[in-house]
C-alpha positions, 0 to 999 in steps of 0.5 A: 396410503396414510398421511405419514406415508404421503408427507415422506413421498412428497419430501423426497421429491423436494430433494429430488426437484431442488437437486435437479434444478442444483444442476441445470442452474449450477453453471450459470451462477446460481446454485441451489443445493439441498442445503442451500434452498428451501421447497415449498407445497403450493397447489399441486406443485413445488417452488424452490426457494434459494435461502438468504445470502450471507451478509458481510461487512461493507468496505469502509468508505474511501477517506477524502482530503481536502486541503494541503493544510497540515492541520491537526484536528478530526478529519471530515472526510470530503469536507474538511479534511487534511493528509494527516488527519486522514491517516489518523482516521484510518489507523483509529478504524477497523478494517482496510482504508483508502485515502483519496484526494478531492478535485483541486488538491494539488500544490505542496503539503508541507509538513510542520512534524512527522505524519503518523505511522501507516498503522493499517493496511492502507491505500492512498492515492494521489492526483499525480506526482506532477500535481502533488508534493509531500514534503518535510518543512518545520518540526525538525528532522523525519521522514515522510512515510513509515510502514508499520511491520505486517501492513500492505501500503500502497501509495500512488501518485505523490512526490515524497520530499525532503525528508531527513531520517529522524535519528543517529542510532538503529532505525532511527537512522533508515530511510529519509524519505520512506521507512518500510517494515511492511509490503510497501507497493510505490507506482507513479511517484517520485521519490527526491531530495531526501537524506538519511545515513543509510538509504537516502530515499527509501530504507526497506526491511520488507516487500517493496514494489516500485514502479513507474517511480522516480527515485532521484537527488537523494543522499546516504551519508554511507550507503544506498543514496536511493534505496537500501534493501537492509543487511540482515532481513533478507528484505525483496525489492521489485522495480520496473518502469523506473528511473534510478538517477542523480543520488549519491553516497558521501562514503561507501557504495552504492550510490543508487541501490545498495543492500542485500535479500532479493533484487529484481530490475525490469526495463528500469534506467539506473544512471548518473548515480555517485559513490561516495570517496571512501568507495575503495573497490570503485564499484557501486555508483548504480547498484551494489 
């Protein structure tokens, strides 16, 4: 038998050893394939080698506020870092980003301007809605969030305060407290004291989730005291767990929930909601 002749012999028990052990291994989380592995000569046997896992990129470290200052600097996460600077650094990098809160962050944020939009897909995750507020003080008239179309928020944990929509013309006059263009998820938050034209609290033009919220006090000058699910988008809107109270219209309907696309309410209370006095058909107060 020649030396060619032996070499081809051995490399098919290679492939039939390392196939063999592809499957009695399979199952149990490793896998070795003739692709996926390597065999090599050692004495009178084989030893199969799993070939190097593919690498991937980390996910970015979480970005840490650490004070209720609205200052307007470069944020170092975990040291010194404000609400807004933590936003500005997650827009500026690659990639999905969260922002958390360090021990003893809690009291009120007050806002000296508008935040910047939430650019990126972005997790931002307070201490409780209990334990922290976010809400407009000085720089004039603007909401607190605006989601930016194609992005997946998700805020959790915050009272969102106070806010006014910017504007009297298109968008401008959406949403005093949270403006959604993008797949918005809201849990354990309270959303209150806002005021805008159209959709007090929340105006959404996207995929909005809330649950475990409260959406309260918040005033519509025509439509949607709480929220608005736009006319003309064909937005989704989910709720659970949630209450829906004390919000009000100045003129038309809806003095809770108004809009149109898709609506669903699971084990919620909508109550104590007000439409406004030009409301002719009388309906609306809750949801319309």
């Amino acid at each position: 038998m020649n030396r060619d002749r032996v070499a081809a012999q051995r490399n098919q028990l290679a492939r039939i050893v390392i196939l063999a052990l592809s499957g009695m291994l399979g199952v149990g989380g490793l896998c070795l394939t003739a692709w996926g592995a390597k065999a090599r000569e050692v004495g009178r046997g084989w030893r199969v080698k799993a070939a190097a896992a593919p690498i991937t990129a980390a996910p970015a470290a979480a970005i840490v506020v650490t004070k209720t200052a609205d200052t307007d600097g470069t944020c170092q996460s975990g040291v010194n870092c404000s609400l807004r600077e933590a936003i500005k650094a997650a827009n500026a990098q690659a990639g999905d980003d969260t922002i958390n809160f360090a021990a003893g962050v809690t009291g009120t944020i007050n806002l000296g301007g508008p935040l910047p939009d939430l650019s990126t897909n972005i997790e931002i995750n307070g201490p409780g809605a209990n334990l922290l507020t976010v809400r407009r003080n000085t720089g004039g008239n603007y909401r607190i969030f605006n989601i930016s179309g194609g992005m997946t928020v998700k805020i959790s944990g915050l009272t969102i305060s106070n806010g006014i929509s910017p504007g009297n013309d298109g968008d401008d006059t959406d949403g005093g407290g949270i403006f959604n263009l993008g797949a918005l998820t809201l849990s354990y938050c309270s959303i209150s004291d806002s005021y805008a034209p159209f959709g007090g609290g929340i105006f959404n033009k996207g995929a909005m989730t809330i649950s475990n919220s409260t959406i309260s006090g918040n005033t519509a000058e025509r439509y949607g005291g709480g929220i608005l699910n736009d006319f003309f988008s064909s937005p989704t809107l989910t709720i659970t767990n949630s209450t829906i109270s004390g919000n009000q219209t100045f003129l038309y309907e809806g003095g809770g929930i108004y809009g149109s696309g898709t609506l669903r309410i699971t084990n919620s209370t909508i109550s104590g909601n007000t439409a406004g006095s030009r409301n002719t058909a009388g309906v609306g107060g809750g949801a319309a």
